[in-house]
Each structure stands twice: as structure tokens, then as C-alpha cells.
C-alpha positions in Angstrom: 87.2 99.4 106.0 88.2 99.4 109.8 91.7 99.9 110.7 92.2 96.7 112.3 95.4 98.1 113.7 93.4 99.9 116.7 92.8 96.9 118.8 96.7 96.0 118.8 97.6 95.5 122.4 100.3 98.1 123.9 102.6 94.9 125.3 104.3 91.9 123.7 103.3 89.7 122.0 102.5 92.2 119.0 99.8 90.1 117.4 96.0 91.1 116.1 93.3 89.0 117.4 91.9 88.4 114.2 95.4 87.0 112.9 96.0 84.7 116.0 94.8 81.6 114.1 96.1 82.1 110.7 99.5 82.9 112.6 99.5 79.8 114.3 98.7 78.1 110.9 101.6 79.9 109.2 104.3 79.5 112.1 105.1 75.9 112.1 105.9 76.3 108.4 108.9 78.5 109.0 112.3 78.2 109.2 114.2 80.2 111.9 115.1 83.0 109.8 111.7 83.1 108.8 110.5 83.2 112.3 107.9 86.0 113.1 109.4 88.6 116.0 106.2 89.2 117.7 108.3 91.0 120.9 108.4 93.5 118.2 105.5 96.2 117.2 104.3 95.4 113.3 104.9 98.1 111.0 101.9 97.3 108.0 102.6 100.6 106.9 104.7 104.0 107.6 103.4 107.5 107.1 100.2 109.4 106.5 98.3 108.6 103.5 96.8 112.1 103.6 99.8 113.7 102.7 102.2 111.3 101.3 103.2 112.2 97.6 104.9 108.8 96.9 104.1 105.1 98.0 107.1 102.6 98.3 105.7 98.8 98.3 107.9 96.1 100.4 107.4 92.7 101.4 107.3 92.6 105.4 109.2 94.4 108.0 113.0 92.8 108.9 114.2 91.9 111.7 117.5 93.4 113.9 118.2 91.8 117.0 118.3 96.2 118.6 114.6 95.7 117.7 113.0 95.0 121.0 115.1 97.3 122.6 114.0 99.9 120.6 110.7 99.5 120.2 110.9 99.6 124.1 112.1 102.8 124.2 108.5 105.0 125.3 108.9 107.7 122.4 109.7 105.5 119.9 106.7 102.8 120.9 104.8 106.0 120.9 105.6 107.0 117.4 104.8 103.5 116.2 101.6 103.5 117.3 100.3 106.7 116.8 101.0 105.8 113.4 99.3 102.6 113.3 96.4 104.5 114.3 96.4 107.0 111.9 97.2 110.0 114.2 98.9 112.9 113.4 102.7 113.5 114.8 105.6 116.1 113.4 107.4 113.1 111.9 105.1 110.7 110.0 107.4 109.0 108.4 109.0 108.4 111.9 112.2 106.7 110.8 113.4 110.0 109.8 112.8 111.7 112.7 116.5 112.6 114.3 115.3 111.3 117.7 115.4 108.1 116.9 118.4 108.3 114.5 119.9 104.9 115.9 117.1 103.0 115.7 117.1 99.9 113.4 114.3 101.3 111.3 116.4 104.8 111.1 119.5 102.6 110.0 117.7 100.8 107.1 115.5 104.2 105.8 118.1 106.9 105.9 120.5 105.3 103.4 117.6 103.9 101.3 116.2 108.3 101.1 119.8 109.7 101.6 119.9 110.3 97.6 116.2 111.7 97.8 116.7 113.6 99.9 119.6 115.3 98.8 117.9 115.6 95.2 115.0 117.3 96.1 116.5 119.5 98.9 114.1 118.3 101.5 114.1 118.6 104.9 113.7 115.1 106.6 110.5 116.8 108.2 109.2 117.5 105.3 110.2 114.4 103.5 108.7 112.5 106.4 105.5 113.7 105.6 105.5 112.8 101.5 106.5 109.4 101.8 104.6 106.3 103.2 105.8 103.0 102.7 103.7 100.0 103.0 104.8 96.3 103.5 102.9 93.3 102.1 102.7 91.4 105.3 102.7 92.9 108.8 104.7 91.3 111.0 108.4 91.6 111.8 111.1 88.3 110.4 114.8 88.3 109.4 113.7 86.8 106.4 110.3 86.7 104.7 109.7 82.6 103.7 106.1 84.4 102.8 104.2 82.5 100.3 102.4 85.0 97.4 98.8 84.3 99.0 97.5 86.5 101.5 98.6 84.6 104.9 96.3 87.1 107.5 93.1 89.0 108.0 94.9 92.6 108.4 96.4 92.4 105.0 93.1 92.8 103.7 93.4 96.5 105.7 96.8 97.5 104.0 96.3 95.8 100.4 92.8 98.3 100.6 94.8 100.8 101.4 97.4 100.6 98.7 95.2 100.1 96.3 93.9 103.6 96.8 97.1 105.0 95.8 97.6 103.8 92.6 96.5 106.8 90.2 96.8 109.5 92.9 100.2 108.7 94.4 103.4 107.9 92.7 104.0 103.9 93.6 107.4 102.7 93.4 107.2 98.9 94.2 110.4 98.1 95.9 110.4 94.2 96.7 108.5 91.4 96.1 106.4 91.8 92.6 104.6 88.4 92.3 103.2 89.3 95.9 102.1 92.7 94.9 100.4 91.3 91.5 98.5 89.0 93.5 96.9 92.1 94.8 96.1 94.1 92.0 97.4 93.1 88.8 98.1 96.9 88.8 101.3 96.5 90.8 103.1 94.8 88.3 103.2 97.8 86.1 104.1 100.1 88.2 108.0 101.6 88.8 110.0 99.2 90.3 113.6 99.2 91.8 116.3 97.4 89.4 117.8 95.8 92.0 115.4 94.8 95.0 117.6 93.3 96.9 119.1 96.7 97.3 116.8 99.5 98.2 118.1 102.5 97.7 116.4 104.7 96.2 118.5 106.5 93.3 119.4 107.1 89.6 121.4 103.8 89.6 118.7 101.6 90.8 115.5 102.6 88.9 114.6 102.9 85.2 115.5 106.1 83.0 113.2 108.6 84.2 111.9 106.7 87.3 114.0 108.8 90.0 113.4 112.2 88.3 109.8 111.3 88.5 109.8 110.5 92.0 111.7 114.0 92.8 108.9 115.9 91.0 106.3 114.0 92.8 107.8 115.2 96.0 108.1 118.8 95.3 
């Protein structure tokens, strides 16, 4: 399947072509919090599926009000991008990648990791190239107000892709499982956070056994 994520233009507004109508559709539906932020990039997906050991599943990226301002910033826009096209960088994972430590996307990922990484000894290099996380849908809101039916073309791009993980990845679905199921029935049954609405990922907040799985996964 294409990477749809190629033909994303480099300026605001961050929307695919082939979502422009089915965008339009959705909007009007929203409530403010709800609103898409399309003066920020989309992030369908972070990391390299080549080398990622461990798959995280989430709903759709938040929003921060330091977002357009950092996804401004030319090394960050950069990083972004070269990930949504596939292409290699030292930092994969880029939110843990110290140059852009006060980011919003740093701010959210380093205390959801900080317990992995600790546990398995990691560098944040390393660890940045053994994780991806993928979101359901691509684009950026404070709050989702996402119904559980696919909304836009790309999904079709990033439930494909998650799909291929399950059975030679570890998948720990985060957020949002009657939106998962309705991809694969699959996701349902896989790991899941206890507590979703906080995403850390720890002892405390998975199943018996979950984390230590995750940690062996890794290493």
C-alpha cells in the first residue's frame, strides 16, 4: 500500500488531499475541543517499523497550544517528516531525541517511557529506535470527539500498517479499544494499559506480567 503520507505539503494547512472531503464532512460535527489543528504536522505514526520491538496503539494526536510553534522550528518540522516518509534519522522515535526536549511531544512521551527506560537500562537512542507508536486517526485535536468508524482515507495506510505488527511486535494498546476492535478484532486482545486515561507506561498501570514483557521485548 502507498504511503499516502508522501504527498503531505511542507506548509500549513497539514491536510492530505485525499482526506480534504471527508474532513470537511467530519468538521462541522465537532465541538471546539474537538477541533482539528491543521497548522500542526499529523503524526499517524512515530518510529520505524523496521526496527521497532514494541507497538503502542492511541487514538489521535493531542493538541498543546506550543504546537505550532514547535512544529515551526526547521529541525523539528524536519524530524517529523522524515518520519512520515519512512526515512531513516538517529532518533526515530523523535520525541526522545534531547534536541527537542521541550517540545510538547517530548513533554507528553518522556514521562509516559521514563519507567521504561529506566527498567531496561536503555539509552533514549536506543529506545528511540524499539518503540513506534501509532495513533488511530491522524490529525492533531485537544480532544478526540472521534466516532469508532474509520473517518479518512489515510487510516486505511496506518490500520495496514498496524495490522502487520500483531504477531511479530509486542502491541500494547494504550487508548481507545472499541476503535482499535473495529480494525481487527485482534486489538481487543491484546495488552492494554489499566488506566488509559493515564499513559504511562509501568508496573502500576498494566496487567501482572504485561510490563516485564514489554522490557524483554526491548532487550
Amino acid at each position: 500500500m502507498k504511503n499516502p503520507w508522501l504527498d503531505l505539503t511542507s506548509q500549513a494547512p497539514y491536510l492530505l488531499e485525499i482526506d480534504q472531503k471527508q474532513i470537511a464532512a467530519f468538521a462541522p460535527r465537532q465541538n471546539s475541543n474537538a477541533a482539528l489543528q491543521l497548522s500542526s504536522i499529523p503524526e499517524p505514526f512515530i518510529g520505524n517499523p523496521e526496527t521497532a520491538r514494541v507497538v503502542l496503539l492511541l487514538l489521535n494526536p493531542g493538541h498543546d497550544k506550543d504546537d505550532p510553534a514547535a512544529h515551526s522550528n526547521p529541525q523539528l518540522k524536519q524530524a517529523i517528516f522524515r518520519n512520515l516518509r519512512h526515512e531513516t534519522q538517529p532518533f526515530p522515535f523523535y520525541p526522545l531525541n534531547p534536541a527537542f526536549s521541550e517540545a510538547p511531544t517530548a513533554r507528553w512521551w518522556i514521562p509516559c517511557t521514563r519507567v521504561l527506560k529506566k527498567e531496561t537500562g536503555l539509552s533514549y537512542k536506543d529506545l528511540s529506535e524499539r518503540l513506534l507508536a501509532i495513533e488511530w486517526f491522524p490529525y492533531h485535536s485537544k480532544s478526540s470527539g472521534l466516532p469508532t468508524r474509520r473517518v479518512c482515507e489515510s487510516q486505511e495506510y496506518t490500520f495496514d500498517l498496524a495490522r502487520k505488527m500483531i504477531g511479530n511486535q509486542f502491541v500494547l494498546r494504550m487508548r481507545s479499544v472499541n476503535h482499535w476492535a473495529g480494525v481487527d478484532k485482534r486489538f481487543r486482545d491484546v495488552p492494554a494499559l489499566r488506566n488509559p486515561q493515564c499513559c504511562h507506561i509501568s508496573r502500576r498501570n498494566t496487567e501482572p506480567g504485561v510490563f516485564e514483557a514489554i522490557v524483554k521485548a526491548l532487550i
